[in-house]
Gaussian input, Z-matrix of N, CA and C with variables (Angstrom, degrees):
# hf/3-21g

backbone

0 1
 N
 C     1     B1
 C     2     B2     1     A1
 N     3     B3     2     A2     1     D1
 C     4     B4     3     A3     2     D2
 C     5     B5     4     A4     3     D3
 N     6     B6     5     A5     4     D4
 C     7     B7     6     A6     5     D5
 C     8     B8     7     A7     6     D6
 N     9     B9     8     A8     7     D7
 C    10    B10     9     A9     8     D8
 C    11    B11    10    A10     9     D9
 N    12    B12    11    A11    10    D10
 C    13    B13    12    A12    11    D11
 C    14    B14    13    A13    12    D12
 N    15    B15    14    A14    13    D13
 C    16    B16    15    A15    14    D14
 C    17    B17    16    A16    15    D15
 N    18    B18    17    A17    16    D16
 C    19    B19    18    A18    17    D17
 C    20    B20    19    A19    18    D18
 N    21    B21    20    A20    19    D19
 C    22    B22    21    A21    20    D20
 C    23    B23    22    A22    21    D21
 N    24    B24    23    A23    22    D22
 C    25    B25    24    A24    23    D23
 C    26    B26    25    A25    24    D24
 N    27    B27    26    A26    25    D25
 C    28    B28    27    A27    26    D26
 C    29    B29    28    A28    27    D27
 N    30    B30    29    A29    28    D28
 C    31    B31    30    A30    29    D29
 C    32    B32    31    A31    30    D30
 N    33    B33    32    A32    31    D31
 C    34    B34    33    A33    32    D32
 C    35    B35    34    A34    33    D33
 N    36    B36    35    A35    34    D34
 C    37    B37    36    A36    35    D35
 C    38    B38    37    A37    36    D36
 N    39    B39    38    A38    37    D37
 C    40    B40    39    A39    38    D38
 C    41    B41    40    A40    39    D39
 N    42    B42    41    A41    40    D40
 C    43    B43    42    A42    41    D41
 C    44    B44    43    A43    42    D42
 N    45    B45    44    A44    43    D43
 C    46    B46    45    A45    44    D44
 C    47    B47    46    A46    45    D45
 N    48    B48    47    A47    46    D46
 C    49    B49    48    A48    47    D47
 C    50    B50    49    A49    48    D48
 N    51    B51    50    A50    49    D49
 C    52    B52    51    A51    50    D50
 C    53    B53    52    A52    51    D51
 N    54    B54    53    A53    52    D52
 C    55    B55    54    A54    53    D53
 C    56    B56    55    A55    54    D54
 N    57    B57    56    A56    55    D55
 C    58    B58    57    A57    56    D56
 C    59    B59    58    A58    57    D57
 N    60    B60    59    A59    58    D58
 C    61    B61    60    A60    59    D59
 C    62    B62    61    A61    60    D60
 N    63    B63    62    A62    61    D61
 C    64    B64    63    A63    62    D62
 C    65    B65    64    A64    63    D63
 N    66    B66    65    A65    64    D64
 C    67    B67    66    A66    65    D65
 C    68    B68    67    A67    66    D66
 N    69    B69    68    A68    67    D67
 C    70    B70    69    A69    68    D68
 C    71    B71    70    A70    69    D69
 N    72    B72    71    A71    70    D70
 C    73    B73    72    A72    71    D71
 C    74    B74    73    A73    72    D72
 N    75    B75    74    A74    73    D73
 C    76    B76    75    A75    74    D74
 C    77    B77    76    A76    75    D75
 N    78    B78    77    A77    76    D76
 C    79    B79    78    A78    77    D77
 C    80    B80    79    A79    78    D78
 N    81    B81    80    A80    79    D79
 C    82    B82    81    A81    80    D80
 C    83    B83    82    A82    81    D81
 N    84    B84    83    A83    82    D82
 C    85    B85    84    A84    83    D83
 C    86    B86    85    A85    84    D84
 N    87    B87    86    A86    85    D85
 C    88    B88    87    A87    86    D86
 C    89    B89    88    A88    87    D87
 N    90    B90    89    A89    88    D88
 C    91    B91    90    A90    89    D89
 C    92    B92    91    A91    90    D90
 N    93    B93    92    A92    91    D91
 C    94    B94    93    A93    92    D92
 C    95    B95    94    A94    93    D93
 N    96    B96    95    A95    94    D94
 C    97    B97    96    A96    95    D95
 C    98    B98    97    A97    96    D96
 N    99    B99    98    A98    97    D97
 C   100   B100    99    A99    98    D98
 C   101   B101   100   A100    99    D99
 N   102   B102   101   A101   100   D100
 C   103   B103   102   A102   101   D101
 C   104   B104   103   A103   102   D102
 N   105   B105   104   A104   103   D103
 C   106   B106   105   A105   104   D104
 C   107   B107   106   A106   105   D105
 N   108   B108   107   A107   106   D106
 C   109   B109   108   A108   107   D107
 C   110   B110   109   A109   108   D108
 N   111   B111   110   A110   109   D109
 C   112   B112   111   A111   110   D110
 C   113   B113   112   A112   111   D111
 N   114   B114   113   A113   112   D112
 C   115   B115   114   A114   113   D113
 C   116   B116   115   A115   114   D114
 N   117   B117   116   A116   115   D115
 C   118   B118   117   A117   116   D116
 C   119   B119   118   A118   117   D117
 N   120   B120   119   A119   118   D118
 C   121   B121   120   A120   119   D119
 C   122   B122   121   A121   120   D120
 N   123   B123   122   A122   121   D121
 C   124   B124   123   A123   122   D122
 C   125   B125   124   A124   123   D123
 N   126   B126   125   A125   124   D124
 C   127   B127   126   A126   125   D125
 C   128   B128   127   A127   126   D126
 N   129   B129   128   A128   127   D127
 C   130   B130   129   A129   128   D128
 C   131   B131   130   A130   129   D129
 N   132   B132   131   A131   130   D130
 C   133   B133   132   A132   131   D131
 C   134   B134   133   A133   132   D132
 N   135   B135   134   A134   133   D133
 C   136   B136   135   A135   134   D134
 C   137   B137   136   A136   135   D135
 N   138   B138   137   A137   136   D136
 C   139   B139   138   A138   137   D137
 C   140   B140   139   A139   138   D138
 N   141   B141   140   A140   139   D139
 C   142   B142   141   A141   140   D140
 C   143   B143   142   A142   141   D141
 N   144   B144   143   A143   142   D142
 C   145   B145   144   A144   143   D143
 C   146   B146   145   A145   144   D144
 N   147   B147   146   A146   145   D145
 C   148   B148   147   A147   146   D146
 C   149   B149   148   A148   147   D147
 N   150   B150   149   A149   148   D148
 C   151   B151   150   A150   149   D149
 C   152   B152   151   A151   150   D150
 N   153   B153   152   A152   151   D151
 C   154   B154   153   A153   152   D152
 C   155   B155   154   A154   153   D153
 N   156   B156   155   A155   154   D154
 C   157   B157   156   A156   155   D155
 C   158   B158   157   A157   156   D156
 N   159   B159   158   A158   157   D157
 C   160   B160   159   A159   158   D158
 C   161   B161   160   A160   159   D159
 N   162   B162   161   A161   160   D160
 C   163   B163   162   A162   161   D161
 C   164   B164   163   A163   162   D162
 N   165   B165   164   A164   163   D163
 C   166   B166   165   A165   164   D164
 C   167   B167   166   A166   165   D165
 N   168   B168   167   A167   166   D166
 C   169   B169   168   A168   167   D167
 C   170   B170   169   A169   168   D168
 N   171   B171   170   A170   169   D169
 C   172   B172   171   A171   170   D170
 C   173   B173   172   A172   171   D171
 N   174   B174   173   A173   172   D172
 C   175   B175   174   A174   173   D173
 C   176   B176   175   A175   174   D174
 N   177   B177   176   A176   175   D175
 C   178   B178   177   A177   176   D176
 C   179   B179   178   A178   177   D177
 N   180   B180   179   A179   178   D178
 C   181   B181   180   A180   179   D179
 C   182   B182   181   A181   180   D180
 N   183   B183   182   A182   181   D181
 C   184   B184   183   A183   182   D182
 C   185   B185   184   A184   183   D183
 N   186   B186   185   A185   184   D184
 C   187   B187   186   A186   185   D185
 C   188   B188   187   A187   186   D186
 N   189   B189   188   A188   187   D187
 C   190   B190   189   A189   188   D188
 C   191   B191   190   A190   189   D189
 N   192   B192   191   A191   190   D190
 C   193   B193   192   A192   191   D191
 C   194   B194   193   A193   192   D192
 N   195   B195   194   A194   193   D193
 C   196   B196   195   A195   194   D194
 C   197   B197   196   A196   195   D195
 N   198   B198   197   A197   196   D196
 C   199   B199   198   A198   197   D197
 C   200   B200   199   A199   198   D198
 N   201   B201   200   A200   199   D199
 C   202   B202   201   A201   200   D200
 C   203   B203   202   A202   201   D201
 N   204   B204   203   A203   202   D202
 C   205   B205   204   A204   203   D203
 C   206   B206   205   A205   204   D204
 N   207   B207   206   A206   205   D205
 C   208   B208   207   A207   206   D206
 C   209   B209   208   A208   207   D207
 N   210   B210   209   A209   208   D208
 C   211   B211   210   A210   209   D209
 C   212   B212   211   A211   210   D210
 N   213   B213   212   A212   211   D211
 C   214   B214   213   A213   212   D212
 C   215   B215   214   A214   213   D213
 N   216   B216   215   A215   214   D214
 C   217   B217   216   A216   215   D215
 C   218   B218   217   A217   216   D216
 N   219   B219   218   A218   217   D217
 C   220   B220   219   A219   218   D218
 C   221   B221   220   A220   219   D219
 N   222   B222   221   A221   220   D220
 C   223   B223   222   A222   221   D221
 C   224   B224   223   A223   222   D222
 N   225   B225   224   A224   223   D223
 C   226   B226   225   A225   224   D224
 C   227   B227   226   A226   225   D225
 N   228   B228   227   A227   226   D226
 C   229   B229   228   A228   227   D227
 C   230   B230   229   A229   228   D228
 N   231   B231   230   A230   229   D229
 C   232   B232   231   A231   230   D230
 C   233   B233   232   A232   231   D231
 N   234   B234   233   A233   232   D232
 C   235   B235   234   A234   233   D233
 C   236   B236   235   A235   234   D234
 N   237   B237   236   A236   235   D235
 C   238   B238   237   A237   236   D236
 C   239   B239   238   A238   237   D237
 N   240   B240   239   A239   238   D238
 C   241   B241   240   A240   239   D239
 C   242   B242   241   A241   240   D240
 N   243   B243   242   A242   241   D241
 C   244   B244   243   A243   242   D242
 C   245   B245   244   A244   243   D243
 N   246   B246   245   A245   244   D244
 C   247   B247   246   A246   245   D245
 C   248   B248   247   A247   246   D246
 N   249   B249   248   A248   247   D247
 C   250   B250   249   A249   248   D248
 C   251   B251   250   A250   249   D249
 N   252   B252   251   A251   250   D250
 C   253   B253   252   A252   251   D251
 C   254   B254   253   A253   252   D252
 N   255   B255   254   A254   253   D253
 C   256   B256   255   A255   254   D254
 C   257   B257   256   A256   255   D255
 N   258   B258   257   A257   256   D256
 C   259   B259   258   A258   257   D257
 C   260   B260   259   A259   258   D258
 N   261   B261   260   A260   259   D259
 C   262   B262   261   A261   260   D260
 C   263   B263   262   A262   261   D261
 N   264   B264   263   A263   262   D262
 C   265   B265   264   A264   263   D263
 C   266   B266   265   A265   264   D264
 N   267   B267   266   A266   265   D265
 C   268   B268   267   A267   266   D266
 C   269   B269   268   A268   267   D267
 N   270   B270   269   A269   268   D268
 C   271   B271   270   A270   269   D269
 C   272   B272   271   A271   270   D270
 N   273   B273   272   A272   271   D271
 C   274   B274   273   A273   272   D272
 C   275   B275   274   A274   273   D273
 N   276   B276   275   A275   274   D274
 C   277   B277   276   A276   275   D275
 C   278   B278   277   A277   276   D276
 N   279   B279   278   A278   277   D277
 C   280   B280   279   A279   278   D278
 C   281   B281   280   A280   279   D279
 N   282   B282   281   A281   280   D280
 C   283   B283   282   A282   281   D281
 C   284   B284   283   A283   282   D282
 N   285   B285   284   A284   283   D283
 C   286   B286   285   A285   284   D284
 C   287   B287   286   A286   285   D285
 N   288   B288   287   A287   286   D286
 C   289   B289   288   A288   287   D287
 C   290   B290   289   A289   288   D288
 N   291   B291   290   A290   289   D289
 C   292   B292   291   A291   290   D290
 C   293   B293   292   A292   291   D291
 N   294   B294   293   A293   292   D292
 C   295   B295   294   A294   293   D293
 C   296   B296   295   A295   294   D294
 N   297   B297   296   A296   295   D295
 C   298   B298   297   A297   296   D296
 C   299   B299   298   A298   297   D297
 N   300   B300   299   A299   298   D298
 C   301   B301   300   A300   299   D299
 C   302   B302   301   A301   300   D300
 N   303   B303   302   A302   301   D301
 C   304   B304   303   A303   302   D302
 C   305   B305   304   A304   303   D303

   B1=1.4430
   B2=1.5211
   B3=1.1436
   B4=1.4227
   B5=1.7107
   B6=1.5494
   B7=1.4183
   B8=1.7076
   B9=1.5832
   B10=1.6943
   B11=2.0487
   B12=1.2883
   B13=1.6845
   B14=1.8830
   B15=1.4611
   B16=1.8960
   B17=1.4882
   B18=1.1950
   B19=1.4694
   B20=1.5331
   B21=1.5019
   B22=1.1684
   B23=1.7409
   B24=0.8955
   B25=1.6344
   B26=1.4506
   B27=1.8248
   B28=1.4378
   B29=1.9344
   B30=1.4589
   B31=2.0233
   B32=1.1621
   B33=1.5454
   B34=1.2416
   B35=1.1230
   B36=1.2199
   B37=1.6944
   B38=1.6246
   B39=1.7405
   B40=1.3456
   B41=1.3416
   B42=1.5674
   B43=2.2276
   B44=1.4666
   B45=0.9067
   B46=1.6007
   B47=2.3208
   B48=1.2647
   B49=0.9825
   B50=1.5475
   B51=1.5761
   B52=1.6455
   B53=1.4445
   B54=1.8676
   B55=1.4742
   B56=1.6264
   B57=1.3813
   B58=1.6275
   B59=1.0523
   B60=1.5032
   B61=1.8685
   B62=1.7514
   B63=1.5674
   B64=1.1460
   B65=1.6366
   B66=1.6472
   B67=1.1845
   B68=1.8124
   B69=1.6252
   B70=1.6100
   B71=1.4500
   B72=1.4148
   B73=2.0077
   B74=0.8751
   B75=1.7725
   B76=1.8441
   B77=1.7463
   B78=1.2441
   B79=1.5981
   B80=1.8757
   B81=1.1631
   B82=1.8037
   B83=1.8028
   B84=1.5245
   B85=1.4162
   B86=1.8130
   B87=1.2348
   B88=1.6081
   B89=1.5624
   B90=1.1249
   B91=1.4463
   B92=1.4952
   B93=1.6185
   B94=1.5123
   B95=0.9430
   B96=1.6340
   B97=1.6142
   B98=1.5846
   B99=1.1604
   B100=1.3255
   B101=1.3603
   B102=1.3367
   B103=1.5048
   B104=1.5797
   B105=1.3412
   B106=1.3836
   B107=1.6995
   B108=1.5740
   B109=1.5303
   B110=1.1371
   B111=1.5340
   B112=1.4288
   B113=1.6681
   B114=1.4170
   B115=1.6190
   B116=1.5639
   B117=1.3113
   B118=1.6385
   B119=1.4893
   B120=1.1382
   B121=2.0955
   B122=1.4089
   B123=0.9456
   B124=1.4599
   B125=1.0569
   B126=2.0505
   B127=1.9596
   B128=2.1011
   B129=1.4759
   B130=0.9358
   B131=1.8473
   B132=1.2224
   B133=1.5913
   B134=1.4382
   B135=1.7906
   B136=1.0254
   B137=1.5666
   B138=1.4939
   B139=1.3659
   B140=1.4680
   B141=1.3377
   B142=1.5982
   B143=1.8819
   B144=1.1081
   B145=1.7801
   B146=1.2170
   B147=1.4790
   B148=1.6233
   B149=1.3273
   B150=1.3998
   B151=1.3978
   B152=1.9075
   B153=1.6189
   B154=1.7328
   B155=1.1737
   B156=1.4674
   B157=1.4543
   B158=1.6010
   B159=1.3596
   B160=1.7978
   B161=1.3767
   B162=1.2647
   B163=1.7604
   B164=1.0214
   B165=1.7826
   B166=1.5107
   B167=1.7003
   B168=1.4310
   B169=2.2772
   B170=1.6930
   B171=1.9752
   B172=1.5426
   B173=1.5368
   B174=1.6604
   B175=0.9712
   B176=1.6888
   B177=1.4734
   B178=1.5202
   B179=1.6093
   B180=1.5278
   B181=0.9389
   B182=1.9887
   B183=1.1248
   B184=1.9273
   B185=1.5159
   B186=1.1363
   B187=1.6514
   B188=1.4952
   B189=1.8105
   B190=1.3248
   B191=1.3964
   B192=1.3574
   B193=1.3603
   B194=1.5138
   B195=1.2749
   B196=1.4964
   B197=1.8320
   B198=1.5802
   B199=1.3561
   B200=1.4976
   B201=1.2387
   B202=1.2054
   B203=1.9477
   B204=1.4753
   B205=1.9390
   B206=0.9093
   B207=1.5030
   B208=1.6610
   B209=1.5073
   B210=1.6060
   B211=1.5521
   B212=1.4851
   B213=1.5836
   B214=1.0573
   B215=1.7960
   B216=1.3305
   B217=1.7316
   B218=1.9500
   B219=0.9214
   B220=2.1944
   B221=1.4206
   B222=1.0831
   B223=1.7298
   B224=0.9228
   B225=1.7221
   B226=0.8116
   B227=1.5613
   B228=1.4823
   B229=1.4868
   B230=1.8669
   B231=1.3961
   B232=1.7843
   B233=1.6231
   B234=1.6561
   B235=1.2558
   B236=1.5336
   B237=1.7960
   B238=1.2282
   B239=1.6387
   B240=1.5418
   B241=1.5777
   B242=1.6392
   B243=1.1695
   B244=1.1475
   B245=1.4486
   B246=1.7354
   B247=1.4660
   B248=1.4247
   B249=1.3923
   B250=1.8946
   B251=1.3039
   B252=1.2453
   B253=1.4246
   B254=1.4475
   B255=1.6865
   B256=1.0151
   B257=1.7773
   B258=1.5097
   B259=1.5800
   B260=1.3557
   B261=1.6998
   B262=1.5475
   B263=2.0947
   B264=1.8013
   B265=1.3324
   B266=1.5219
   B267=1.1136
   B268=1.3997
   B269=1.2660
   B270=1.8554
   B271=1.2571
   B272=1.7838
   B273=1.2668
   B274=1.7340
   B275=1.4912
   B276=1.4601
   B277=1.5219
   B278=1.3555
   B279=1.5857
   B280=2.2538
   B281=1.9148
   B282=1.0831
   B283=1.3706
   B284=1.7779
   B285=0.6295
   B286=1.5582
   B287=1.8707
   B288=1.5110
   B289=1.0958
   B290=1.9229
   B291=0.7835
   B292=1.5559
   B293=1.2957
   B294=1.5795
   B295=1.5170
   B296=1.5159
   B297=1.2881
   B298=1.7532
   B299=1.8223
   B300=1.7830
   B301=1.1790
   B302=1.5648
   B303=1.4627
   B304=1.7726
   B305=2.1296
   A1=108.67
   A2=140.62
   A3=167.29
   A4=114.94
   A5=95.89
   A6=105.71
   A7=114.38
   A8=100.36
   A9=118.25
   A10=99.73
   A11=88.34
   A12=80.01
   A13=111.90
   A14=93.19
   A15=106.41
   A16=100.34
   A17=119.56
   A18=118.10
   A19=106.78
   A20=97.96
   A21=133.66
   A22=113.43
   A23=128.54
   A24=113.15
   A25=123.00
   A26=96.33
   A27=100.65
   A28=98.96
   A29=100.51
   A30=115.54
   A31=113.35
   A32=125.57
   A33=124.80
   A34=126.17
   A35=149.93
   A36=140.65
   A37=75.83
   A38=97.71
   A39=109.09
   A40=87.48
   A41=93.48
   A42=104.13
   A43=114.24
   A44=114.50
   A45=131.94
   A46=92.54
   A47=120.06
   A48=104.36
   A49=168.28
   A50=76.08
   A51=110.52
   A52=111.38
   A53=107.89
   A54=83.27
   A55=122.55
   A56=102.64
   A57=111.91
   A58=105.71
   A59=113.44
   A60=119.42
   A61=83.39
   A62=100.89
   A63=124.18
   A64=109.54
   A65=103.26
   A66=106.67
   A67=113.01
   A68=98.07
   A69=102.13
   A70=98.85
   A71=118.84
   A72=124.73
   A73=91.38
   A74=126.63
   A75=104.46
   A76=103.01
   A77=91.63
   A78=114.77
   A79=98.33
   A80=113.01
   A81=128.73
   A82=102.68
   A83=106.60
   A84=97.97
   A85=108.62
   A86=120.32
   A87=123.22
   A88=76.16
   A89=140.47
   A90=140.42
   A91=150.61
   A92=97.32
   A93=115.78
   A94=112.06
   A95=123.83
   A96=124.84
   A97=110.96
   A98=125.97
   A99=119.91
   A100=120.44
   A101=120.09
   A102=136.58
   A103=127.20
   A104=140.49
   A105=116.00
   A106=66.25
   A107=102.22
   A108=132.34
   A109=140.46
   A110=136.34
   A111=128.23
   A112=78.34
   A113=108.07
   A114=114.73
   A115=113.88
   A116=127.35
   A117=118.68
   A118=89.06
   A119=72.90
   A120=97.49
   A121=130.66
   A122=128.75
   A123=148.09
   A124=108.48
   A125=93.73
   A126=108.73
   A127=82.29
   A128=98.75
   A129=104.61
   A130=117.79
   A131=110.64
   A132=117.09
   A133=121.97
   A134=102.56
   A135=102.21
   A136=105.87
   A137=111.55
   A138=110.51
   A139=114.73
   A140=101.58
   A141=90.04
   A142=100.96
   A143=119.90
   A144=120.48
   A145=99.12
   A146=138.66
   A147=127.95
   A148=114.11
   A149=121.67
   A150=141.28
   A151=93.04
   A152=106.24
   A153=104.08
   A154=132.64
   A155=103.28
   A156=123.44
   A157=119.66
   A158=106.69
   A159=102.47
   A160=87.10
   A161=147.74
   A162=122.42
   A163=94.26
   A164=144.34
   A165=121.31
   A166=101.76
   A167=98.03
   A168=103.82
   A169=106.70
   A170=89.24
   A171=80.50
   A172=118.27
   A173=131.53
   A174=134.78
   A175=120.40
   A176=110.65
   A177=134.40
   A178=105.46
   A179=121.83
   A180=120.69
   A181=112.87
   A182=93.00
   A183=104.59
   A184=89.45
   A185=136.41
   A186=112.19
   A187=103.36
   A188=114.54
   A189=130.78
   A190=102.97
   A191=113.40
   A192=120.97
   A193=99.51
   A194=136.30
   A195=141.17
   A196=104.04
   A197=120.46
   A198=112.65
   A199=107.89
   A200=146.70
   A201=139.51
   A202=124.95
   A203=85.57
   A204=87.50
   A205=121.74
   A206=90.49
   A207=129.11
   A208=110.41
   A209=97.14
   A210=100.06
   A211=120.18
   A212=119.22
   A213=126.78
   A214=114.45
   A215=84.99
   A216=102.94
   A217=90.65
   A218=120.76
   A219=116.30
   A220=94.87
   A221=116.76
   A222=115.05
   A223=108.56
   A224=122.82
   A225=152.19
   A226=104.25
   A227=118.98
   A228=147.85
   A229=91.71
   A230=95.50
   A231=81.22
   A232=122.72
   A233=115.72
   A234=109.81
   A235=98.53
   A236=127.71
   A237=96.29
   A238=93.25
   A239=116.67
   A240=119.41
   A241=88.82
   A242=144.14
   A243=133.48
   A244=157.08
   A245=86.00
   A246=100.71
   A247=115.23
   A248=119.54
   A249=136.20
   A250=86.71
   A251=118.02
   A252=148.09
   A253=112.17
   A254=117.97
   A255=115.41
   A256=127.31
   A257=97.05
   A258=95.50
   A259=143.63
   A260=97.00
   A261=94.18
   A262=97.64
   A263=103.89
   A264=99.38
   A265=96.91
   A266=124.81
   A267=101.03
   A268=147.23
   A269=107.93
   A270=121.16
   A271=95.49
   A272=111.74
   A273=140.17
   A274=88.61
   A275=104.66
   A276=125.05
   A277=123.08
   A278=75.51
   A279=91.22
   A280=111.44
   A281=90.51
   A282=112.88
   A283=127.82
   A284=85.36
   A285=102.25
   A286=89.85
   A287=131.29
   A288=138.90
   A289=87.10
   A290=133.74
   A291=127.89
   A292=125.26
   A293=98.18
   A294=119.47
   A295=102.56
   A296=115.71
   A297=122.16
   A298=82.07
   A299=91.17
   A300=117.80
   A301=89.84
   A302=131.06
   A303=153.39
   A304=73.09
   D1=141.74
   D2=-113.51
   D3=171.78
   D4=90.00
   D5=-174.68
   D6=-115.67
   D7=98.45
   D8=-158.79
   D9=-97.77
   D10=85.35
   D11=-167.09
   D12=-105.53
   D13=23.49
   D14=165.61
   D15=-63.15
   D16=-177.40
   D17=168.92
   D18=-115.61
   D19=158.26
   D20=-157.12
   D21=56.76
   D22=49.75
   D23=-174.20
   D24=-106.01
   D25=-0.60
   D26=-168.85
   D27=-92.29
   D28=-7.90
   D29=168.09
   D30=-52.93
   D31=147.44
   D32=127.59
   D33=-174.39
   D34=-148.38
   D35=-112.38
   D36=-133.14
   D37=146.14
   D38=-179.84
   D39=-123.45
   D40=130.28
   D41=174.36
   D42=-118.66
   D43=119.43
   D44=-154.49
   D45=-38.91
   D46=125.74
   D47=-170.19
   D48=76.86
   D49=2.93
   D50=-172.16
   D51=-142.03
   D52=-3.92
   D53=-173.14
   D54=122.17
   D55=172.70
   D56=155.63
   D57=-97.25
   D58=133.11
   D59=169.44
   D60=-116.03
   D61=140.01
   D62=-178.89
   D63=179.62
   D64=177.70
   D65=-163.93
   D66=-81.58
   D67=-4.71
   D68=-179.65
   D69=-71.60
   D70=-45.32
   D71=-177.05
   D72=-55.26
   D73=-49.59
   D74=-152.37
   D75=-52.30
   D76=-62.65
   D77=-170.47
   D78=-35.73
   D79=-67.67
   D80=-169.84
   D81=-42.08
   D82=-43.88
   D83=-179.01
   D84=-90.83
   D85=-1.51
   D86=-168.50
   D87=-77.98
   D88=-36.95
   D89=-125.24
   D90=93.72
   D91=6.11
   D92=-178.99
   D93=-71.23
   D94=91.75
   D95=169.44
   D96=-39.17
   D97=-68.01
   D98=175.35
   D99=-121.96
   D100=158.94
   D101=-165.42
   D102=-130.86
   D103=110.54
   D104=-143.70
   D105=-131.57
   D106=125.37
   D107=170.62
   D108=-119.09
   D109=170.83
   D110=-161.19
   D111=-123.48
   D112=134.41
   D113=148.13
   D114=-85.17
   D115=-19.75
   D116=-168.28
   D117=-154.15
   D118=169.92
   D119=175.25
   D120=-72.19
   D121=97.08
   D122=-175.99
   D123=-117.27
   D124=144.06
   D125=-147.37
   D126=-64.93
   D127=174.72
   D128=173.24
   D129=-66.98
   D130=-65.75
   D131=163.69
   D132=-11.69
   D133=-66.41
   D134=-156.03
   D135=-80.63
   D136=7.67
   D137=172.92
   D138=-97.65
   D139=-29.47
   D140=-174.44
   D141=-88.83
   D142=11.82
   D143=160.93
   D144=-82.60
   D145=-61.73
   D146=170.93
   D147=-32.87
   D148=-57.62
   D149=-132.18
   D150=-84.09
   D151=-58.65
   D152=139.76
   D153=0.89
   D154=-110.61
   D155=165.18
   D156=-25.79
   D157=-39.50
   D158=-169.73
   D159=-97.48
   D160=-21.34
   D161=169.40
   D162=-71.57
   D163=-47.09
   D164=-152.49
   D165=-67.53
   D166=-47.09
   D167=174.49
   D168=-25.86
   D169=-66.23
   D170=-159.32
   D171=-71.96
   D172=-17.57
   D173=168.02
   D174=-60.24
   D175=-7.18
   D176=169.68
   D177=-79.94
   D178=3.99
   D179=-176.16
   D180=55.77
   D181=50.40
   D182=-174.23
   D183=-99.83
   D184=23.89
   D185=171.27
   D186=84.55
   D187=-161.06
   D188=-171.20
   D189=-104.43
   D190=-58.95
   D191=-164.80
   D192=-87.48
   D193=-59.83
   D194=-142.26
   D195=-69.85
   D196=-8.20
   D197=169.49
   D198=-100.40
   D199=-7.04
   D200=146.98
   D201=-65.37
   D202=-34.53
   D203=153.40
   D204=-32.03
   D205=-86.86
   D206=169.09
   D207=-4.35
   D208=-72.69
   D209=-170.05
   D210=-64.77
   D211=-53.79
   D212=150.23
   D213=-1.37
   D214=-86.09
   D215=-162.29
   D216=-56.21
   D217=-49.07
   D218=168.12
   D219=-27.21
   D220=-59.82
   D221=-155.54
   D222=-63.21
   D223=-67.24
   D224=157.09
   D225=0.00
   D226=-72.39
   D227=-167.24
   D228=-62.53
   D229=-48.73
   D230=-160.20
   D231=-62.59
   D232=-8.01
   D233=161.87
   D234=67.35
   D235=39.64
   D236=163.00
   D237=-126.81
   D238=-111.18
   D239=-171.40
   D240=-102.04
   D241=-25.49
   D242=147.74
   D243=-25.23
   D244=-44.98
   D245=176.06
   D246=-93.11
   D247=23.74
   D248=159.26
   D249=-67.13
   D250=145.47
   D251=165.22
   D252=-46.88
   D253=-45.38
   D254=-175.58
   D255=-74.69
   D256=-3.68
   D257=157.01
   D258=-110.07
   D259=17.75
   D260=-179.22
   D261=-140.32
   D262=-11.96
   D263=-167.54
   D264=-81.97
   D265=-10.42
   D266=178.07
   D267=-92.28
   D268=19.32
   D269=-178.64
   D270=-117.60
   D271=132.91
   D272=-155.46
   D273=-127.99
   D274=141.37
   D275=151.37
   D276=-131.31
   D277=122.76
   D278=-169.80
   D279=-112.63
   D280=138.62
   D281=-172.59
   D282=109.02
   D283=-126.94
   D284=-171.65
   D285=-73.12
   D286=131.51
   D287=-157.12
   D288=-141.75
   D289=3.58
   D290=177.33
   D291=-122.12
   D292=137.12
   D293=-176.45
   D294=10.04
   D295=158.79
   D296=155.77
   D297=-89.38
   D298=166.21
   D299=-157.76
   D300=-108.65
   D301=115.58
   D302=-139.52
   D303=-92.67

């Protein structure tokens, strides 16, 4: 797993015929089953409070995907300038979305 939480990293360059080349492929062919990415720019702070929260989830043994929910849906819940879309929808997890294997 490969957790790229700079902004913009989940972007990249479309080449007539080949695709998106970006840093999610690099990772997909290095072998990074999964990749948890930023589509847009988010302040620094308020990323590394997500970024927090979803290591303490997944270190709760919550799986790949289900602690970025998690956090999400917190924000979401807290009803303040946070829970706008634009501070928690723009980090995506691609690939493989299930449990690590015990």
């Amino acid at each position: 797993m490969v957790v790229l939480s700079a902004c913009d990293t989940g972007l990249g360059d479309v080449a007539d015929g080949e695709g998106v080349y970006g840093l999610r492929r690099a990772f997909a062919i290095a072998g990074a089953e999964t990749q948890l990415l930023s589509l847009w720019q988010v302040d620094g702070f308020d990323t590394q409070s997500l970024m927090a929260r979803y290591y303490e989830n997944l270190m709760a043994c919550m799986g790949r995907s289900e602690p970025l929910r998690a956090v999400q849906l917190e924000m979401i819940a807290a009803d303040n300038t946070y829970s706008h879309p634009y501070y928690w929808a723009a980090f995506i997890l691609a690939g493989n979305w299930q449990p690590f294997a015990e």
